[in-house]
C-alpha positions in Angstrom: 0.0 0.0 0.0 1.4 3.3 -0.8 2.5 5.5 2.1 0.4 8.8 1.2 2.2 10.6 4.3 5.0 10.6 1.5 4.2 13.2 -1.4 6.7 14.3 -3.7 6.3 17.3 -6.1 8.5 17.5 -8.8 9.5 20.9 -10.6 11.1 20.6 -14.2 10.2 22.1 -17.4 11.2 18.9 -19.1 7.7 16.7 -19.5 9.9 13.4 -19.9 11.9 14.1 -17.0 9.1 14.3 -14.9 7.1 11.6 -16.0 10.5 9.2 -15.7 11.2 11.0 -11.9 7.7 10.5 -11.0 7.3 6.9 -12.4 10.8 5.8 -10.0 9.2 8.1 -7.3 6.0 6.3 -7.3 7.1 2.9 -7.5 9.1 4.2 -4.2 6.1 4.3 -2.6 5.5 8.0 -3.1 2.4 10.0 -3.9 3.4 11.9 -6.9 2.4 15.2 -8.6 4.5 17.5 -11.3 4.4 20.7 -12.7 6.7 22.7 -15.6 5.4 26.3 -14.5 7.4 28.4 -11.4 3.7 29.9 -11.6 1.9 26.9 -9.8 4.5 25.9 -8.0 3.3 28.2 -4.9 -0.8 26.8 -5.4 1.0 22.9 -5.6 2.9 23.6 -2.2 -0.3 25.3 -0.4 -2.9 22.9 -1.7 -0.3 19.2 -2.3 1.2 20.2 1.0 4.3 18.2 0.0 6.7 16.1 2.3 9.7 16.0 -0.7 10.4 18.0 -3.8 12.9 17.1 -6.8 13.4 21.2 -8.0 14.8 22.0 -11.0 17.5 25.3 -10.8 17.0 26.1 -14.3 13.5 26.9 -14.8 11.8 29.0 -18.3 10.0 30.9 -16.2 11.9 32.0 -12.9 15.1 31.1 -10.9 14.8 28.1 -9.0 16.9 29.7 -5.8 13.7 31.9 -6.0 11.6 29.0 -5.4 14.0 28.4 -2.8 13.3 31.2 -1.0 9.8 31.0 -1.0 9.9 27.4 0.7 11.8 29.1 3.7 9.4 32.1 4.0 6.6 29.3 3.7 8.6 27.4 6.7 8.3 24.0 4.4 9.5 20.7 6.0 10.0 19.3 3.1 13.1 17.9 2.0 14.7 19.3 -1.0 16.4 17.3 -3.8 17.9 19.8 -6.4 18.8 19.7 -9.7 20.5 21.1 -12.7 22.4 20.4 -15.8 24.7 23.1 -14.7 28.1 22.7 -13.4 28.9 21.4 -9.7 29.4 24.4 -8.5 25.9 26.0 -9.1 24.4 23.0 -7.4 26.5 23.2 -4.4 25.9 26.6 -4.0 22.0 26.2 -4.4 22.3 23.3 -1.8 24.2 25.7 0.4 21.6 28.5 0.1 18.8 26.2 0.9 20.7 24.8 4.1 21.4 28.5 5.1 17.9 29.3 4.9 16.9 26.5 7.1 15.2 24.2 4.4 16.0 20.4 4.5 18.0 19.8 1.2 18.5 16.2 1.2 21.0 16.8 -2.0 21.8 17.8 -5.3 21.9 15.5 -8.4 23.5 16.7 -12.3 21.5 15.9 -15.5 21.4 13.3 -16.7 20.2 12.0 -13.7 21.1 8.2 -13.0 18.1 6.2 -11.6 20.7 4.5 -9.1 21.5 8.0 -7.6 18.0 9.2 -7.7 16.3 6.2 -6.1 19.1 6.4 -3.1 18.5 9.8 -2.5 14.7 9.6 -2.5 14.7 6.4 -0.2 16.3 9.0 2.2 14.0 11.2 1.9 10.9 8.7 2.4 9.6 10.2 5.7 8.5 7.8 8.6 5.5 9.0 10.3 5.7 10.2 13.7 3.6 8.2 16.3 1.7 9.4 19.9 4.7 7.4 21.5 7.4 9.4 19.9 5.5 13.1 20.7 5.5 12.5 24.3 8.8 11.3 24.7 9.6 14.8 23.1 7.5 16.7 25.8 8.7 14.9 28.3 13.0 14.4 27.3 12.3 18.4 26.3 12.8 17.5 22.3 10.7 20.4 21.6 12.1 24.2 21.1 10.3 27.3 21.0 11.6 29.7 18.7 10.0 33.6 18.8 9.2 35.7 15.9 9.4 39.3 16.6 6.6 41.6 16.5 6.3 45.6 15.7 3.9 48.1 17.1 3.1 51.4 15.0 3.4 54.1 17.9 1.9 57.4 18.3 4.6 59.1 16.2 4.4 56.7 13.4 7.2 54.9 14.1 7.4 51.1 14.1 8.8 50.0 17.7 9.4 46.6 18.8 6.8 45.2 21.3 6.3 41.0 21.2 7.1 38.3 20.0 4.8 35.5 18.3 6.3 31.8 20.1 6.3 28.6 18.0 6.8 25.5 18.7 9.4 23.1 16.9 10.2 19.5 17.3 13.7 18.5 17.0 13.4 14.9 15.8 16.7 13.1 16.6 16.2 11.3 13.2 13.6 13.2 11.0 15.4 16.6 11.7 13.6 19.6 12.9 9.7 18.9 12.7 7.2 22.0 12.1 3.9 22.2 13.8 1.4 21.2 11.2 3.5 17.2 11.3 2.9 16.7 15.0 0.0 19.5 16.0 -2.7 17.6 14.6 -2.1 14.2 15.8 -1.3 16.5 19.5 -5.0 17.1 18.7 -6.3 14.0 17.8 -4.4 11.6 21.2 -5.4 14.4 23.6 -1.2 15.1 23.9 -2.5 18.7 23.2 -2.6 19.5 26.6 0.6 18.6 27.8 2.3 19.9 24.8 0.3 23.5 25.3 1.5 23.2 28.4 5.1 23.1 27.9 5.4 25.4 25.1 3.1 28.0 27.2 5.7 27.3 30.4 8.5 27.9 28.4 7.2 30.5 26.2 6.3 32.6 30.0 9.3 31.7 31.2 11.6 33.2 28.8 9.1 36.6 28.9 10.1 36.9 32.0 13.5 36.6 31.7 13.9 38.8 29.3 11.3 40.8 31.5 14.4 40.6 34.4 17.1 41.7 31.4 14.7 44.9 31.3 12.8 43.7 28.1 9.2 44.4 29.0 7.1 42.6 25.8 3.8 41.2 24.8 4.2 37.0 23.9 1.8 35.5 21.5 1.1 32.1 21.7 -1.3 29.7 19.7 -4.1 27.2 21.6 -6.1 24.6 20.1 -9.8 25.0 20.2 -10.2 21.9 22.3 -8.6 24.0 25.3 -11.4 26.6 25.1 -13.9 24.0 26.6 -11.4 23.3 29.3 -13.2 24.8 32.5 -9.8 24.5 34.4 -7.6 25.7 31.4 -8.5 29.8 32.5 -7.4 28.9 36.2 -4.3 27.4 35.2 -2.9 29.7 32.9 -3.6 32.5 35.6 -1.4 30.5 38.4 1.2 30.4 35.8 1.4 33.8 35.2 1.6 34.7 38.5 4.2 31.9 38.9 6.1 33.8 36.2 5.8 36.8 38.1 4.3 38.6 35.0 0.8 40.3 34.8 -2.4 39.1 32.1 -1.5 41.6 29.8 1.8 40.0 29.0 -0.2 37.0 27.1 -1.9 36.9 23.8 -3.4 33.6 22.8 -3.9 33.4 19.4 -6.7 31.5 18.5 -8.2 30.6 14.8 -11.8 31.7 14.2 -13.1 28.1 13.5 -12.3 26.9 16.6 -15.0 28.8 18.4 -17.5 27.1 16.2 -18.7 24.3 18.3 -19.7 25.0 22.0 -20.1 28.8 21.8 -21.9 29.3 25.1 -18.6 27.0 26.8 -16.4 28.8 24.3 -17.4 32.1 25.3 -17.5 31.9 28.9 -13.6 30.7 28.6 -12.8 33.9 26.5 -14.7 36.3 29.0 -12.6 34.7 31.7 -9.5 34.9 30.1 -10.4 38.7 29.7 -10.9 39.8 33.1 -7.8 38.3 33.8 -6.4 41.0 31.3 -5.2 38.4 28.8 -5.2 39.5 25.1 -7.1 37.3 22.9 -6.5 37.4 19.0 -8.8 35.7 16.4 -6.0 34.7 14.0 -6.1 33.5 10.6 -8.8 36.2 10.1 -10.9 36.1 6.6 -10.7 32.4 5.9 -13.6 30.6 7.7 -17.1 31.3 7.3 -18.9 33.0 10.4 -16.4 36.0 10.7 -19.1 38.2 11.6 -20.4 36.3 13.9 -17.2 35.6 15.8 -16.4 39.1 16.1 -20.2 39.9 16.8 -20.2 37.2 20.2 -16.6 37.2 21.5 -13.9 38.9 23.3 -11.3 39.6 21.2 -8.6 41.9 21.3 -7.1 41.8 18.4 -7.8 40.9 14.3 -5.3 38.9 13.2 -5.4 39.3 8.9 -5.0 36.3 7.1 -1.8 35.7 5.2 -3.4 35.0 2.3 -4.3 38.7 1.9 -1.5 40.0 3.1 1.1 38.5 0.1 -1.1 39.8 -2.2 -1.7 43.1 -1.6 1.5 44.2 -4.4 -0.9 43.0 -6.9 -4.5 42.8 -6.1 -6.6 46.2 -5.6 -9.1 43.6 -3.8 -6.5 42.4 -1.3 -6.0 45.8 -0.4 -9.4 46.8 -0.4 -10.1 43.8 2.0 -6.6 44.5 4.2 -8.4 48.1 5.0 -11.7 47.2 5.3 -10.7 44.9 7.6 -8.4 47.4 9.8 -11.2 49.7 10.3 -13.4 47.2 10.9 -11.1 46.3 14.3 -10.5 49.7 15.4 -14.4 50.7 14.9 -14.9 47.4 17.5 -12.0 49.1 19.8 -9.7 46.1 18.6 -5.9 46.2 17.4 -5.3 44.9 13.5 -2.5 42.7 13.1 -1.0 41.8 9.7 1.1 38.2 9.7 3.7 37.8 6.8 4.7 40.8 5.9 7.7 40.1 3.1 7.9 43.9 1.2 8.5 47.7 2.1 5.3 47.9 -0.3 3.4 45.9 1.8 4.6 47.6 5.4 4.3 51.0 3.6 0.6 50.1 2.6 -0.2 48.4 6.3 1.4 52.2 7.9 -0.5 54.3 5.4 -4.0 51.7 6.6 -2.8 52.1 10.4 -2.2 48.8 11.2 -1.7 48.7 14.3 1.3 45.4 14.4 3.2 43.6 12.2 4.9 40.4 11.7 6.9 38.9 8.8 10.1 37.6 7.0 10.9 41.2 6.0 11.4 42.0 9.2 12.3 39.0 11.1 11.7 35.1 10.6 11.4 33.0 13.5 14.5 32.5 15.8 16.0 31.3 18.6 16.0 33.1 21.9 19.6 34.6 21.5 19.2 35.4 17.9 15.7 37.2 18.7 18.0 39.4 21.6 20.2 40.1 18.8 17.4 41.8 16.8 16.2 43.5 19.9 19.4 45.0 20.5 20.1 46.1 16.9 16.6 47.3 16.5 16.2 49.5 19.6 19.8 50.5 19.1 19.3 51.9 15.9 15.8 53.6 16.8 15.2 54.4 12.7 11.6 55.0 11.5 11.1 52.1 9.1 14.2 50.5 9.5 13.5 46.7 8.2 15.1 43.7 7.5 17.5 44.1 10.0 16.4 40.5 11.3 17.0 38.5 8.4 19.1 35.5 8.2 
């Protein structure tokens, strides 16, 4: 039976090459689609969701190191097989910039490409699947790392100032490499390891606030719950001993939450969410746009803060609509005495269309992917250091 946890895009302009990579891929085991256009290549890694990719370098249409880049902004987990009928040394450079960028390039193979090479490397990157067992050894042995993506306010004088930090979880699999959320979340969800696993990252995500609190860095921390938490009676309670355990106050803590998972249970739902706001604790209805009661959800809860959908963000270069929607939205929150936050931010256009709107925070590769907790001090100190309006990128890696 084929292992459909395994699904390999393939990128080549070529039409026989892909149909002779995808025939060896599939007889691998592997579910298999291909494209020849750079254009659907973003749509194939959104909607496929692949776990490998063969890329090509030298693409009709675009630059494969572009693609590149584009699988680090989108935080892919999937291993990366380039290749190129170039020289060496182009290939070991583009293996080189995908490793620098974080992406897991499982190697780089020369046209012609001989099957024996090809069916060595892909047997590599066949991923095993991850099993309850395995995630709680990680939460308990500490396998899993938080790593903080900063966060910018605009402040009365129009000037973007650092205030928070966004913390997500990562699992660093001793054999599988560094794991992203969306490989071990969902089954988190499904064995009822959530809890636990929210938990430890919301320990360790309080516990470094207030270290850095101690180091004089006073800061807002985001963090991300799953919905089944919202119909935990106990889970307001707990958090609240926490923070005082942490010594910090409610208004350090934003939970982000996405605005389908208030669907079921409202009157439960709600009555977590009011609690959690008399405790001062900021509450953000992320991943705003995408589901289909908005309205409503802003209508019946507590929120804080509008959280705007990637998906309108990256498009807002081209599409009148996107931006139409981006402010819209943005008056919609402060007309409901909410803040407007924009996630994925990746251009000056974009951050000078979000300042011109008045988004109130921002978040994105353009001005800082997600890092460790030294590198994210190192941002801190070069970004309060420097104190310039609109000074960006400063963060990247």
């Amino acid at each position: 039976m084929r292992d459909v946890s395994n699904r390999l895009l393939i990128v080549d302009d070529e039409a026989g090459v892909r149909d002779t990579l995808g025939t060896v891929a599939e007889k691998l085991g592997f579910e298999v689609q291909a494209t020849g256009s750079a254009n659907d290549f973003a749509d194939l890694v959104q909607e496929f969701k692949p776990t490998a990719l063969i890329l090509d370098l030298n693409l009709a249409e675009n630059d494969g190191n572009e693609l590149l880049r584009y699988l680090a902004k989108e935080q892919s987990e999937a291993q990366v097989l380039v290749v190129s009928d170039e020289d060496p040394p182009l290939l070991n450079a583009a293996e080189r910039l995908g490793l620098s960028q974080g992406l897991r390039v499982a190697g780089a193979l020369q046209k012609p490409i001989l099957r024996p090479d090809l069916e060595a490397i892909l047997k590599r990157m066949k991923r095993e699947s991850v099993t309850e067992a395995d995630l709680l050894t990680a939460i308990e042995s500490r396998d899993l790392r938080l790593d903080y993506q900063p966060k910018l306010s605009l402040d009365r004088d129009g000037i973007w100032s650092f205030s928070g930090a966004e913390a997500l979880v990562r699992w660093h699999h001793p054999e599988l490499g560094i794991l992203m959320p969306k490989s071990f979340i969902p089954m988190a969800e499904e064995t009822g390891l959530i809890g636990p696993l929210t938990d430890f990252v919301m320990r360790e995500a309080l516990e470094q606030n207030a270290l850095w609190s101690e180091q004089g860095l006073d800061m807002n921390m985001a963090v991300n719950i799953a919905p089944q938490l919202l119909l935990d009676n106990g889970f307001a309670d707990r958090l609240s001993l926490l923070l005082h355990q942490c010594g910090l106050e409610g208004s350090r803590l934003t939970l982000e939450i996405t605005e389908t998972a208030t669907m079921n249970k409202i009157d439960m739902t709600i009555d977590t969410l009011v609690r959690l706001r008399h405790k001062d604790i900021g509450l953000s209805v992320a991943d705003f746009g995408t589901g289909y009661s908005s309205m409503k959800q802003l209508f019946c809860m507590p929120y804080s803060e509008l959280k705007i959908h990637r998906s309108f963000i990256t498009k807002i270069p081209q599409s009148a609509k996107a931006r139409t929607i981006v402010k819209t939205l943005i008056q919609l929150a402060h007309n409901l005495n909410m803040t407007a936050c924009a996630e994925s931010v990746e251009s000056q256009a974009v951050l000078d269309f979000l300042d011109l709107a008045g988004c109130n925070h921002i978040q994105g590769y353009f001005i800082c992917e997600p890092v460790c907790a030294r590198e994210f001090e190192e941002f801190v100190s070069v970004w309060t250091g420097r104190g310039v309006q609109k000074l960006i990128g400063i963060g990247r890696r």
